[in-house]
N, C-alpha and C positions, 0 to 999 in steps of 0.2 A: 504494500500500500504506500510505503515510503516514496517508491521510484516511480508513482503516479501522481502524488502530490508533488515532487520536485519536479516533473516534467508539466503539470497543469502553471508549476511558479516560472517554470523557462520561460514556456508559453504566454504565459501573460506578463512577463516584462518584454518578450520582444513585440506583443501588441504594446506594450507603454511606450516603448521606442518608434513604433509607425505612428502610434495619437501624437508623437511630437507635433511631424509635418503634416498631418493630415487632418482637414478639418470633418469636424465628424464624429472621431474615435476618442474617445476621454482617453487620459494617460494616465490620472491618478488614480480613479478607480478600477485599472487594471494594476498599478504599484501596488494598493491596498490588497488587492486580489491575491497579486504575488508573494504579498510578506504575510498573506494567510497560509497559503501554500507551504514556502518555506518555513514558516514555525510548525510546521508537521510534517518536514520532510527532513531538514536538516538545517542545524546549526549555524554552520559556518554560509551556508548561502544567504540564511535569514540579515544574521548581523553581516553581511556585505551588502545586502541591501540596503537597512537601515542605516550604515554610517557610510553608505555612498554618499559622496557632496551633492549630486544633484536628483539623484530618485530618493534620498533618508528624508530631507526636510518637510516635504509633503504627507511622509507620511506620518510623519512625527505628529505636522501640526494637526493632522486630522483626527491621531490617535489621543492626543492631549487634550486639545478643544476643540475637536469637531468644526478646525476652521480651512478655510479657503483663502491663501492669498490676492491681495485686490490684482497684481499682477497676471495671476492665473482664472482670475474671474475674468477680465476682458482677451483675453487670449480664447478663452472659452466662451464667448460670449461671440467675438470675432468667427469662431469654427463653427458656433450656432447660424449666424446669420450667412455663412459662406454655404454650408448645408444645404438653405432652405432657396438660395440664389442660385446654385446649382440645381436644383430641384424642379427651378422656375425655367431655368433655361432647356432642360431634357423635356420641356414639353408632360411633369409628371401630370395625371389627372389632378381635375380640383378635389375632388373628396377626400385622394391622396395627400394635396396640399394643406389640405384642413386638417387632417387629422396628424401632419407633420408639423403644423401651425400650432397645435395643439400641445402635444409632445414636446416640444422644443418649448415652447413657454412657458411648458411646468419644469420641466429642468433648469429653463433660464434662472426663473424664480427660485427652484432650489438654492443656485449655488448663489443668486444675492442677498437670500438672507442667513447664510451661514456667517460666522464669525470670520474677522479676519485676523492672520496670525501675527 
């Protein structure tokens, strides 16, 4: 079971690595995913995630205070509205549009009323 949850924590940090450039795909909560992963699969990946310099801090501050940097709120916020512009240009239908109108506005909403760190 070990070598299914370290492979589930690979897996979702190299999706955290595509959410960098890609709008659309959250990054942190694929981190968060993966340092679930890792603290049931093994050790030493865990704490290489968390005192990584650039994938530890997020998760740190989500694990502390359930917060969201104002940095990474407009980055994600940017990828929301890149999403839905995309969406606009492939011609998706309206119902589609709506209910991606929908969805994106309740996550918007999540992440601005979370704390920031």
């Amino acid at each position: 079971m070990r070598i299914l949850w370290a492979f589930l924590g690979i897996v979702s940090v190299g999706l955290a690595m595509l959410g960098i450039p890609l709008p659309g795909l959250p990054t942190v909560p694929f981190l968060l995913l993966a340092a679930f992963c890792f603290s049931r699969s093994s050790e030493r990946l865990h704490n290489w995630l968390i005192s990584h310099p650039t994938f530890g801090p997020p998760i740190d501050d989500w694990r502390e205070h359930g917060a969201i940097r104002r940095r990474v709120k407009w980055l994600a916020s940017g990828s929301i509205l890149a999403a839905f512009v995309i969406s606009i240009l492939l011609s998706i239908p309206p119902i589609g549009l709506i209910a991606q109108a929908v969805i994106l506005s309740l996550v918007a909403l999540f992440i601005w009323t979370r704390p920031e760190a």
